[in-house]
C-alpha positions in Angstrom: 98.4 109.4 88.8 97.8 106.7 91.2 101.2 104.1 91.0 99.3 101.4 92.6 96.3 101.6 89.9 96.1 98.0 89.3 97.8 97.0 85.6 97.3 100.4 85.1 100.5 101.9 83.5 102.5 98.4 84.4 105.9 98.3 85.1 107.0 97.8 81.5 110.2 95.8 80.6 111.9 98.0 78.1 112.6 96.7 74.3 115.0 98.7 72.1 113.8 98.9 68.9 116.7 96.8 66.8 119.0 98.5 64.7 120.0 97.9 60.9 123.1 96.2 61.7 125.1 95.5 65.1 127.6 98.3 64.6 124.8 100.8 64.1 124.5 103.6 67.2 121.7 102.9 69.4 118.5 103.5 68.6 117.4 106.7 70.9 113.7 105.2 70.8 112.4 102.2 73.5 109.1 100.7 72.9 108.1 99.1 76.3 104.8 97.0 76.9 102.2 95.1 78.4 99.2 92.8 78.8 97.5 92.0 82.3 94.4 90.0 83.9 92.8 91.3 86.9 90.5 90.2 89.3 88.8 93.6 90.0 90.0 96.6 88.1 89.9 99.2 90.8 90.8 102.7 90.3 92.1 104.9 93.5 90.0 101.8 95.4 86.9 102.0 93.1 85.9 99.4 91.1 85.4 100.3 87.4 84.4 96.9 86.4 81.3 95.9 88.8 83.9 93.5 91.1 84.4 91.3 88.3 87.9 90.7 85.6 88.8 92.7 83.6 91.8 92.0 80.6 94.0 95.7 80.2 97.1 96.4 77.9 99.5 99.0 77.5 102.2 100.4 75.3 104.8 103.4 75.5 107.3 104.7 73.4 110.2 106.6 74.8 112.4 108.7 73.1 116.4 108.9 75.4 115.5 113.0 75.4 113.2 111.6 78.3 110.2 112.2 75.9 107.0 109.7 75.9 103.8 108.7 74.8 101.5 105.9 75.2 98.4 104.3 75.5 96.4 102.1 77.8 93.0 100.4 77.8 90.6 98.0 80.1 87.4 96.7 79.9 84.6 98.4 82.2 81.5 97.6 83.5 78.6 98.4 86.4 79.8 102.2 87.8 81.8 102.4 85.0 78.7 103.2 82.3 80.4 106.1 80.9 78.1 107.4 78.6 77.4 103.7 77.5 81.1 103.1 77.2 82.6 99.5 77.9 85.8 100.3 77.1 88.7 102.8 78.8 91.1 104.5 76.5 94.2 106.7 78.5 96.3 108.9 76.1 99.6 109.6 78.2 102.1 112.3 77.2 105.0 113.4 79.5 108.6 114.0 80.4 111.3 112.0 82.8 114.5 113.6 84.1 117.2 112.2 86.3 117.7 114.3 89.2 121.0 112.7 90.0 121.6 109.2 90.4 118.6 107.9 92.8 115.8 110.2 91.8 113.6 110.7 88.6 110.9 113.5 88.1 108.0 112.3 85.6 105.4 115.3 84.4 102.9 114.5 82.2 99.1 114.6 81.1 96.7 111.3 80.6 93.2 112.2 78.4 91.0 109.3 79.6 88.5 108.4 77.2 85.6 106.0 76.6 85.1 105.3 73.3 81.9 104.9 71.9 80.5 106.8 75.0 79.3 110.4 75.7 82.5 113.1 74.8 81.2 114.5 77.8 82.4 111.3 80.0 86.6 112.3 78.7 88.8 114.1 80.9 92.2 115.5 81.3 94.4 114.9 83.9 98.2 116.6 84.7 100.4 115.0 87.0 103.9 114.7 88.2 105.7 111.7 90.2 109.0 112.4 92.4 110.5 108.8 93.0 113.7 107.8 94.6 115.6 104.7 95.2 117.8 103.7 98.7 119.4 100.1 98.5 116.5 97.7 97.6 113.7 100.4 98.6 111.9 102.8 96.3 109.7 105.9 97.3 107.2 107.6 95.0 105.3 111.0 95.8 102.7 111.7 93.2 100.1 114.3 93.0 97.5 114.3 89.8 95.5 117.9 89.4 92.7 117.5 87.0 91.1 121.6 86.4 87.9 122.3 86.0 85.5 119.9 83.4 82.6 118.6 82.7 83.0 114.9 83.1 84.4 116.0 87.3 80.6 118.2 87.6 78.2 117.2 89.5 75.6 116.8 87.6 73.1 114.6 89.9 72.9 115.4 93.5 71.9 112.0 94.0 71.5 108.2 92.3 68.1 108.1 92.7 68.2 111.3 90.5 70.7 109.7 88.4 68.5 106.3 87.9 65.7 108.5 86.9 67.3 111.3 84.8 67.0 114.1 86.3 70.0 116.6 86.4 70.2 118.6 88.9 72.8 120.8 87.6 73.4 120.0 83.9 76.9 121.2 82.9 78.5 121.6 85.7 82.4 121.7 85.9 84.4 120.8 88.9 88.0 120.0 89.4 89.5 117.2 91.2 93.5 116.6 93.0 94.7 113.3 94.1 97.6 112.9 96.5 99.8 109.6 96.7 102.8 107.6 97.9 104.5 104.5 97.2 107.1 102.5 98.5 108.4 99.0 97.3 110.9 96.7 98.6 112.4 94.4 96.5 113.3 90.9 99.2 117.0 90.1 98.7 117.7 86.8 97.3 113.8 86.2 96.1 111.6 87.1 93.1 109.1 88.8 95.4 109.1 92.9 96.2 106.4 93.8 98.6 104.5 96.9 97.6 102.3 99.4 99.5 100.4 102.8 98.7 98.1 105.3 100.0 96.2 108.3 98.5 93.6 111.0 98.9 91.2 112.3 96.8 89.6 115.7 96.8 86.7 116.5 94.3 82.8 117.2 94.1 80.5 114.9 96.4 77.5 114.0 93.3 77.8 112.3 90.2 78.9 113.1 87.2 77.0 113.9 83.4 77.1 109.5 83.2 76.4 108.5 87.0 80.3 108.5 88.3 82.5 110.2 89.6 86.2 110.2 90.3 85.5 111.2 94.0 82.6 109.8 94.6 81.8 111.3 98.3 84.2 114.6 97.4 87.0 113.3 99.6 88.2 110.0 100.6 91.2 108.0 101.3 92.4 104.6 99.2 95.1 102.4 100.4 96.9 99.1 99.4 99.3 96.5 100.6 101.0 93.5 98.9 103.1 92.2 96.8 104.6 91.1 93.6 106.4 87.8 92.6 108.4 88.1 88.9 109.4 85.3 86.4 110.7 86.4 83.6 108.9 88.3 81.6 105.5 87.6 84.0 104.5 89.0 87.4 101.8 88.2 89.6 100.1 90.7 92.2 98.4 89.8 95.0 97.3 93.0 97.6 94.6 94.2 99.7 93.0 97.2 98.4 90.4 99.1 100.8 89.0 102.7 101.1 87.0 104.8 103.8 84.4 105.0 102.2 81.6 103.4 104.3 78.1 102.6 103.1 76.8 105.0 105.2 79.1 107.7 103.3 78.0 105.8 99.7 74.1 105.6 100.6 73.5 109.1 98.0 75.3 107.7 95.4 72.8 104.1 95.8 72.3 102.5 93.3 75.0 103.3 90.7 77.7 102.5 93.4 76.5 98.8 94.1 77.5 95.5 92.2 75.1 95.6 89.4 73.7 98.8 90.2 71.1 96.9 92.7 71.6 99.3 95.4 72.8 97.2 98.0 76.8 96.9 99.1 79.6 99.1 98.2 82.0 98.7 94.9 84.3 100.4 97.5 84.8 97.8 100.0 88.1 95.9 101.0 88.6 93.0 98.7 91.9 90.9 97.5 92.8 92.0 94.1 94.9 89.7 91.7 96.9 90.6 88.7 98.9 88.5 86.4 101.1 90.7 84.0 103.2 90.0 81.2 105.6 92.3 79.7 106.7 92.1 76.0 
């Protein structure tokens, strides 16, 4: 699962869920969430939502067993057609465990989904995140291993297949692995922590039963730089997110991976991405 998905999965500030009176024990459940505005939703680099905003939330509940669920949603548009879907739905299940006192392993599944699109569209994905903290510095190594399924097939060879509906291998099931690192560094004596990532994707070079894919040329890289600045309970990112994947690479996909599916440009290209988060 890609840490440096914009507003997707949010650092959350935790809220314990009050007890009946003060000398009550703890509660062993934490409900942590958030609500974020983005300039370009962009997934492993990709834009989901045709280069424009996009308005996401989230919400987790933790149990102290290191037990949690959640749910996150954002707005879609352009690539993201989804079986005529507007709207992503994640369903996150998984598992944290210290490993001592400056490292935490976090296993879990997310079941993306686009409601009121084709079932077909939904996937499963496993994934595990090792992070680790040194002074003001945090690491993350994450790998995300999504087996075989419909919604990762390559269904069209190419767009122009795909814009005039003709399969070219109807049903197909592929499988897709995505690779990442994180670092942060929080500046000593200022609200700002500077942030960077990088990740690879491995998958099948087509399109999928709905004109995407979550590879889109089969494999790619997708990196990021920037930073955030907190107040409060609100944090704003600003970073540069880029990919390699040139037009030249893209021109198969044309013209479902173009703003507005008019063939021309990338929704790949380097752009500044800004995010304004608030946790609750």
């Amino acid at each position: 699962m890609n840490a440096f998905r914009f507003a997707a999965f949010a650092v959350l500030a935790g809220v314990a869920v009050p007890a009946a009176a003060q000398d009550a024990a703890p509660s062993p459940i934490t409900i942590n969430g958030a609500a974020a505005i983005v300039s370009d939703y962009r997934f492993r680099g990709v834009s989901q939502s045709d280069k424009d905003m996009a308005v996401q939330a989230g919400l987790t509940v933790s149990h102290a067993s290191g037990l949690y669920v959640g749910a996150w949603g954002s707005n879609l548009s352009g690539w993201g057609t989804f079986g005529g879907s507007n709207m992503e739905l994640d369903l996150i299940g998984g598992y944290k465990h210290k490993l001592g006192d400056s490292a935490t392993i976090d296993v879990g599944l997310v079941w993306y989904m686009y409601p009121g699109g084709a079932s077909k569209t939904d996937f499963a994905e496993p994934y595990a995140k090792l992070t680790g903290t040194a002074g003001a510095a945090t690491l993350t190594a994450s790998v995300a291993y999504a087996p075989k399924q419909q919604a990762l097939g390559r269904w069209y060879a190419t767009g122009t297949d795909a814009a005039a509906g003709v399969y070219t291998d109807a049903g197909d099931k592929e499988d897709n692995l995505y690779l990442a690192g994180d670092g942060a560094v929080a500046l000593t004596g200022t609200p700002i922590t500077a942030k960077a990532h990088i990740g690879h994707s491995w998958g099948n070079d087509g399109l999928g039963p709905n004109a995407t894919s979550v590879t889109p040329t089969g494999d790619y890289w997708d990196w990021a730089v920037g930073a955030d600045a907190t107040y409060r309970n609100l944090t704003l990112n600003v970073s540069y997110v880029d990919t390699d994947i040139s037009r030249r690479d893209a021109a198969y996909l044309q013209p479902s991976f173009s703003k507005g599916q008019d063939g021309t440009g990338s929704i790949a290209d380097g752009t500044i991405v800004l995010s304004l988060t608030t946790a609750f």
